[in-house]
N, C-alpha and C positions, 0 to 999 in steps of 0.2 A: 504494500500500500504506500502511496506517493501521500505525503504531508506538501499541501500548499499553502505560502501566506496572504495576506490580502493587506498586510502591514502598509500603512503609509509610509514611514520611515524608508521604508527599500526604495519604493519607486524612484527616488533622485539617484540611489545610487548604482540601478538599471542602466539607468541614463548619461553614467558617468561622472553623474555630477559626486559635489562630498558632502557628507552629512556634515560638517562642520562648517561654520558661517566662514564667508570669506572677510578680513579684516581689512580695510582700506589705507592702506599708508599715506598721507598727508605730507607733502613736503616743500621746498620750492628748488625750483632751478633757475639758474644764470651762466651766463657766458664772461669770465674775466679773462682778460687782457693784460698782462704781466710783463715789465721788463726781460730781457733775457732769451736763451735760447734753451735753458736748464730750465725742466718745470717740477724738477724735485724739490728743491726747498718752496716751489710754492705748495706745493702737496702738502710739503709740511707742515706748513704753518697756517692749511685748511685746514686738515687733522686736528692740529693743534688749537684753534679757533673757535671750531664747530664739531668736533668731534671724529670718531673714529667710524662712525654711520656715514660720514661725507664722503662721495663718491666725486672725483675729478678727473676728464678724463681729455687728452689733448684733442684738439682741434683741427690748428693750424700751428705753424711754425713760420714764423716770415723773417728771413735774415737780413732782405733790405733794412727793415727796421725793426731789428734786433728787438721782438717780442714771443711771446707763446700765448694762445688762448687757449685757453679751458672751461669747458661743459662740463659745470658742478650739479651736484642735485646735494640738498641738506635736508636734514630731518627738521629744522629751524620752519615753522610756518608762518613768525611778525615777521612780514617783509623791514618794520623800520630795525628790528634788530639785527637781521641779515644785514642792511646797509650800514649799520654804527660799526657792525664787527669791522665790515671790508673795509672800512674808510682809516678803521684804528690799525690793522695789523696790515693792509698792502695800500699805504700813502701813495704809492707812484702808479696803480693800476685803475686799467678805464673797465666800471661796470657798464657789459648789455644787460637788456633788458629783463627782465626776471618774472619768472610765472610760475602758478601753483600747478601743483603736480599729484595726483590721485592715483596711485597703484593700488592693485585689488590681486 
């Protein structure tokens, strides 16, 4: 004899989905513009800034004028605290523009 269920519970995970809610991560991203041609120390002193959750990742490299940009994403969601941090810890770097960012 075959036992069948009629459970609601199963049915999403029929369907692949997961019985567990998915959580939405909240963040922002921006584009900095950094003296140099080394984007290590400025990794660093993301890291260092906003934490070891900060993701930065190079861009562009332009050696006419000797800079690096970096596609950051922070777990930081006050855009005005994102900008006091960059302004306090990279004085000579140009912020683009910055948007929220919802992972799921």
């Amino acid at each position: 004899m075959y036992r069948t269920s009629d459970s609601s519970a199963l049915s999403h995970t029929q369907n692949g989905g997961s019985p567990h809610r998915r959580i939405a991560r909240h963040s922002l991203s921006f584009d900095l513009t950094v003296p140099g041609l080394n984007s290590e120390p400025a990794r660093n002193l993301l890291a260092h800034a906003f934490g070891a959750g900060t993701q930065a990742f190079v861009v562009q490299i332009s050696r006419r004028h000797d800079c690096t940009t970096l596609y950051v994403e922070t777990d930081r969601v006050d855009i005005n605290d994102v900008i006091g941090m960059l302004t306090t810890h990279f004085p000579n770097a140009t912020l683009g523009r910055v948007t929220r960012v919802v992972r799921r």
